[in-house]
N, C-alpha and C positions, 0 to 999 in steps of 0.2 A: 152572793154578797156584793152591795154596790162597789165600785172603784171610788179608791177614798181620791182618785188624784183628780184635782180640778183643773177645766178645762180653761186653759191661756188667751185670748181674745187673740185674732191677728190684728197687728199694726195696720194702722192708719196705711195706705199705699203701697203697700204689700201685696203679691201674687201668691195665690194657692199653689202650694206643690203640685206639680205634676207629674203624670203615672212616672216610673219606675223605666230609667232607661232614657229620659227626654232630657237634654239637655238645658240650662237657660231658665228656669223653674216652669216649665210647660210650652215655652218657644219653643219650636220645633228647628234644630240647625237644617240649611240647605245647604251647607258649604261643599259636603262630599257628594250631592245629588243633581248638580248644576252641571252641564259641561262647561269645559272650557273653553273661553270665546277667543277666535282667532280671527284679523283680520282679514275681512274678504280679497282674495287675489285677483285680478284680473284674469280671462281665460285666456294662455295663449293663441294665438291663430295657429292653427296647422304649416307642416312647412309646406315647401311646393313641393311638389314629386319632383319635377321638371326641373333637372339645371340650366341656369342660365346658360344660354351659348356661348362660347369663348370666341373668340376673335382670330383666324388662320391667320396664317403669314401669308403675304401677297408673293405668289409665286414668279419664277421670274418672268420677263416681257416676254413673250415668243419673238423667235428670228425673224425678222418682217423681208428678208430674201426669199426666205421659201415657201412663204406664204403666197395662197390666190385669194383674193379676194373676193367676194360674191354678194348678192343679196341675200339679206338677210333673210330667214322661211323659219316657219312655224314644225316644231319637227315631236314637240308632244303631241301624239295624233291619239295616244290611251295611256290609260294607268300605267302600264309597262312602262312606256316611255317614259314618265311622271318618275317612277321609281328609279327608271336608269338615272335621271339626270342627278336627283338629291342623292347618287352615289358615286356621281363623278367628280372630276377637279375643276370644271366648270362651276359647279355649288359650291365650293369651298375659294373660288375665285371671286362671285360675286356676295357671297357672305364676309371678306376680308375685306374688298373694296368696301360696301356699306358700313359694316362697324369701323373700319379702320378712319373714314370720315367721320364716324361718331366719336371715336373716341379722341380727333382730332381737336374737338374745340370743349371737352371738359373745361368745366369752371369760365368758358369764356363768353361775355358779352359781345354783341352785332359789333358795339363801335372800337372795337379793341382792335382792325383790322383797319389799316391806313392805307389811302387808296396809294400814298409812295411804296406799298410790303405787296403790290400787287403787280406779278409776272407781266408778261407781254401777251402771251395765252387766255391768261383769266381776263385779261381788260377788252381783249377779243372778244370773247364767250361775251360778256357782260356787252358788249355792245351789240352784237346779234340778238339778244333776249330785248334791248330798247327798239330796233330792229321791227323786232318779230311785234312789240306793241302797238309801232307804228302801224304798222301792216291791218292789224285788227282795228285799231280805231278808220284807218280808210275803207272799210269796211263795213259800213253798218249794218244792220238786223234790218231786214225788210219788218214790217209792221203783221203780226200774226192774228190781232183782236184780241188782244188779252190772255193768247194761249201760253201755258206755263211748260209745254213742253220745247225740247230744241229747235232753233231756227236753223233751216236750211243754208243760210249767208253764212255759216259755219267753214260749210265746204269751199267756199268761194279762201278765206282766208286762209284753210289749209293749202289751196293749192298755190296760194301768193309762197306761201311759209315754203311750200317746195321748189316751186321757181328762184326761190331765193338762194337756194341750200350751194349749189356748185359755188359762188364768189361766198358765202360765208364760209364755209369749207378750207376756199382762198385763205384769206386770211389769217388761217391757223395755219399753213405752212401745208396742209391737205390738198394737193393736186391730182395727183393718181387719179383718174374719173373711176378706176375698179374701187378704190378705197372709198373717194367719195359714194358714192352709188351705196356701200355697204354702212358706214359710216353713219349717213345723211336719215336714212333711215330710222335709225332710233330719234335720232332728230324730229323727223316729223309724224312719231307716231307719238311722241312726248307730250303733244295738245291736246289730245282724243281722237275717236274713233269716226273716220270721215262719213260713213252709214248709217252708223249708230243714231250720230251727235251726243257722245255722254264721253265722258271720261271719272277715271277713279284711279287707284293706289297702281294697278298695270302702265299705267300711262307714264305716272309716275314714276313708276322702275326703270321705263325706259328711257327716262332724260338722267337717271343715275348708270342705266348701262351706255348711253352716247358719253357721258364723263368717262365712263369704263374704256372707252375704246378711244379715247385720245390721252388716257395715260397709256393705256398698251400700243399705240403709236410712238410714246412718248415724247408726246406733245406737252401733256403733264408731268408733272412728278410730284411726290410725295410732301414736298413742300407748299406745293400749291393748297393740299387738302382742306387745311384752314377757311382757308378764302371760299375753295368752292362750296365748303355750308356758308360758311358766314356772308358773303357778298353773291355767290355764281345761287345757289340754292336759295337765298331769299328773295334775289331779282325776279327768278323762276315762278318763285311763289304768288308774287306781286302780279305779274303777267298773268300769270294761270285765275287769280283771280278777276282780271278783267274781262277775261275770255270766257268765263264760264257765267258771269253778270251781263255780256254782249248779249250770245249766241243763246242761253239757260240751256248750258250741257247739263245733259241727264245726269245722275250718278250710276255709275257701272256697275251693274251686281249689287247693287247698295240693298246694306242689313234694312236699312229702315233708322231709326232711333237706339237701336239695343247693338248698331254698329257704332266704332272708336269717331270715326269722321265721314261723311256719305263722298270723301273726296282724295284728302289724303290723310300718310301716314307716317311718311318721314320727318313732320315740323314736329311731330311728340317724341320719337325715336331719338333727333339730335336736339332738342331742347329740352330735355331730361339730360342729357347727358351736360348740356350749359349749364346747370341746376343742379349738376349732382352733389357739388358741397355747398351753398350758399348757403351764407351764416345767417340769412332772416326770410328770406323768403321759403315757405313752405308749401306744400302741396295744395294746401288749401286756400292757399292765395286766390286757385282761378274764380275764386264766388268771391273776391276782395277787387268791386270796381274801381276802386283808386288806382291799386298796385297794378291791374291789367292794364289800365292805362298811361299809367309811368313808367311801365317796365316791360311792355308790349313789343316794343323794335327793336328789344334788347334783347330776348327770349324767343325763341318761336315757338314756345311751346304757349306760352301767355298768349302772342301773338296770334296762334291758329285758336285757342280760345275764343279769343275776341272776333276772331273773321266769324267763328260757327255760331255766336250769339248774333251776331248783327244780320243772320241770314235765317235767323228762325222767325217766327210770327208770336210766338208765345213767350214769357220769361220765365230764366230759370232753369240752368244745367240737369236738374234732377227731372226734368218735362222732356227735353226735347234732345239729351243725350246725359240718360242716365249713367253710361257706361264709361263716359269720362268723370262724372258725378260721384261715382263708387269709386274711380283710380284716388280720387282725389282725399279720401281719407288714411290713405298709406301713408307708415311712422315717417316716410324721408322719399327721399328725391331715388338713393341707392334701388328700391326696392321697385321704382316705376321704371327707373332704367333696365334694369335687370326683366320686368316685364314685356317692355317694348322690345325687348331682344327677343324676348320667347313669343312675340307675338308675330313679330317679322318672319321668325322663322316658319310658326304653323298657320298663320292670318294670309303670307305671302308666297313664300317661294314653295312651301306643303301646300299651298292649295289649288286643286286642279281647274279648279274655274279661271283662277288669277295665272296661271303658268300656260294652261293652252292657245295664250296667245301671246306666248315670249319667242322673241327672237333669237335664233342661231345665226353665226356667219362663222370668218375664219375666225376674227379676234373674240369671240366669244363663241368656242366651239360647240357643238353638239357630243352627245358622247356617243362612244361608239355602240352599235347595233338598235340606236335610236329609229323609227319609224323614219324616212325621207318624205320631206315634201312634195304634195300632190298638185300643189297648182301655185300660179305665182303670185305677189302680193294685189299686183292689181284686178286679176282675176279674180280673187278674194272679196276684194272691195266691191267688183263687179257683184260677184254672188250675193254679199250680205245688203247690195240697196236693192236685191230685188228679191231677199227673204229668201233664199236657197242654201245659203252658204250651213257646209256639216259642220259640226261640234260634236260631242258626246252623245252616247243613247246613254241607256241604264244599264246596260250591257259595257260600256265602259268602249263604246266604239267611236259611232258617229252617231250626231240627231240633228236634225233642220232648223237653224234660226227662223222664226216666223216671223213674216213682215211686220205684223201688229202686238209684236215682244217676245219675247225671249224664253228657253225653256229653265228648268231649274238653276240648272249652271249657270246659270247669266243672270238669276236673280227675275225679279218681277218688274215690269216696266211702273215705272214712277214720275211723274213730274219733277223738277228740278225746285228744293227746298229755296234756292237764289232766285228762280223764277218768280217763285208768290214772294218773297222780300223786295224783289224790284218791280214787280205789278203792284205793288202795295204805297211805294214810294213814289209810283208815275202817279197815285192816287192822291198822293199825302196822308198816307194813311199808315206811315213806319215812322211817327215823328218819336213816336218811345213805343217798346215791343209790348204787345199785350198780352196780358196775366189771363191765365184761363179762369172761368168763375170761382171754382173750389179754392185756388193758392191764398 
């Protein structure tokens, strides 16, 4: 029998039921089938393994009665010896000495240091460094043909720089010829390497261990520290700069571009440390031409930016030193300082290329059952202008510098980056640095 019920028409706009179970009249909900959207986090960076270094206490002067003084010698002759030192009170003396300089001019700018706040000591220093500039400019570069490697008139200036050394010495209240003699030495190993013709961060240590040893005279004191980054360490700087633009010193051991500087490494060390709270400038300043320019004499860290652009041929931190390129993204200044500490430690005083040619005397002892030296400095110097002189094997002993470069410890012999910036400039051909075709 038919169904008597008649069928109702759907409304005008109306949605057909949908099966059994669907909410919405045949809408399908997604509410329970969607996840939850959270926003995305940044990943954090890993921490260091590495703690930052802390800073020793400066132990006290040694008794300068019972001390001999001596020349200075080279007493890491192998790994052994390498070990002994980074575990004696000698490493923990010249680790105190350098950070305790760094941590001497936090937060402070160049001109914050008035030539009235400056010792009797430092104004000496600081007039031997005018000095020794003199000395270089009367000095010039014999003419090579355009060769970018070191000029021999090099040596000529080192050995003014050491006939100088007894009356500058004078000056600082340094008479003893035994002190001088040991003293003087760091002094004039401070410019580079008279054989070589290159100098790098070694060199450099050693115009921070001559500071070392006229505070443990106490000639300096701890008050000075200031001054000597601020005024004594950027005079230094200035100098070293003319000198390695005179002569086109090699760089020592230099990484190449994937090294911090082919030269030094103390102006990033303590101008990080200028920098460690500043309310506007940030790391990524050094790609900000204006700010390197206004705040460049202020800074050393700006400062040595700006020297290592003006000596490249190409533009452009991330070309020609990437590895300050990459510091440069770090959330703050804290975390570059805290780097340049770890780097000093395993870049410098841990690395056996850079320590085999450090100096021992009294005021900055050897430790005990260190290797003795085999021959003396200038028999050295003998040796290395005529490619003889031993370094390391692979065996961790001895191996022969070779007159036409150097083996792996010493890096690969290179032309001087300042070299082609000032062969390029005798051209006029450095009036603005050029972009390589990709940039």
């Amino acid at each position: 029998m038919a169904s008597t019920t008649a069928s109702v028409p759907a409304e005008a706009g109306s949605r057909p039921a949908g099966p059994p179970g669907v909410a919405g009249q045949g809408i399908p909900s997604l509410k329970d089938r969607i996840p939850k959207l959270e926003p995305r986090r940044k990943k954090q960076d890993a921490p260091n393994p590495t703690p930052v270094p802390e800073t020793p206490a400066l132990p006290p002067r040694p008794e300068l009665s019972i001390l001999t003084f001596r020349a200075p010698s080279r007493r890491i002759l192998s790994p052994a010896d390498h070990e002994l030192f980074l575990a004696s009170p000698t490493y923990k003396l010249v680790l105190a000495f350098v950070f305790g300089l760094s941590e001497s001019v936090v937060d402070t700018p160049v001109s914050l240091v008035n030539d009235s706040e400056l010792s009797a000591p430092v104004k000496a220093i600081l007039n031997i460094l005018d000095e020794a500039e003199e000395l270089c400019r009367d000095s010039p570069p014999n003419e090579t043909g355009g060769s970018r490697f070191g000029n021999k008139i090099f040596r000529v200036f080192l050995d003014k720089v050491k006939q100088h050394s007894t009356q500058w010495h004078a000056s600082l209240g340094v008479n003893d010829p035994e002190a001088v003699t040991e003293v003087s030495t760091y002094l004039n190993q401070s410019f580079g390497n008279r054989s070589r013709i290159d100098y790098g961060s070694g060199h450099e240590l050693n115009f921070a261990m001559w500071l070392l040893c006229l505070y443990q005279l106490a000639v300096l004191q701890e008050s000075d520290f200031k001054a000597l980054v601020l005024r004594v360490f950027v005079r230094y700087l200035e100098v070293m700069r003319l000198v390695q633009s005179t002569y086109y010193l090699e760089p020592a051991g230099s990484h190449g571009v994937w090294g911090l500087d082919d030269y030094q490494f103390l102006p990033f060390l303590f101008g990080a440390s200028q920098l460690l709270h500043h309310p506007y400038i940030t790391p990524r300043a050094i790609h900000q031409e204006l700010t390197i320019e206004e705040f460049g004499s202020e800074f050393m860290y700006l400062g040595q930016v700006a020297f290592v652009n003006s000596t490249k041929t190409v533009k452009g931190l991330r070309w020609h030193s990437p590895m300050l390129d990459d510091i440069s993204s770090a959330k703050s200044w804290t975390k570059i300082e805290g780097g340049m500490r770890r780097m000093f430690v395993s870049e410098v005083l841990r690395k056996l290329p850079v320590m085999q040619h450090f100096l021992f005397g009294s005021l900055i002892p050897a430790a005990e059952g260190m290797s003795q030296p085999q021959t003396t400095e200038a028999e050295e110097e003998e040796e290395e202008e005529s490619g003889e002189v031993n370094v390391f094997d692979k065996d961790g002993v001895r191996h022969v510098h070779q007159p036409r470069g150097w083996g792996d410890c010493c890096g690969i012999k290179v032309p001087s980056s300042i070299a082609a910036a000032e062969e390029m400039k005798k051209r006029g051909g450095l009036e603005q640095l050029r972009r390589i075709p990709f940039d």
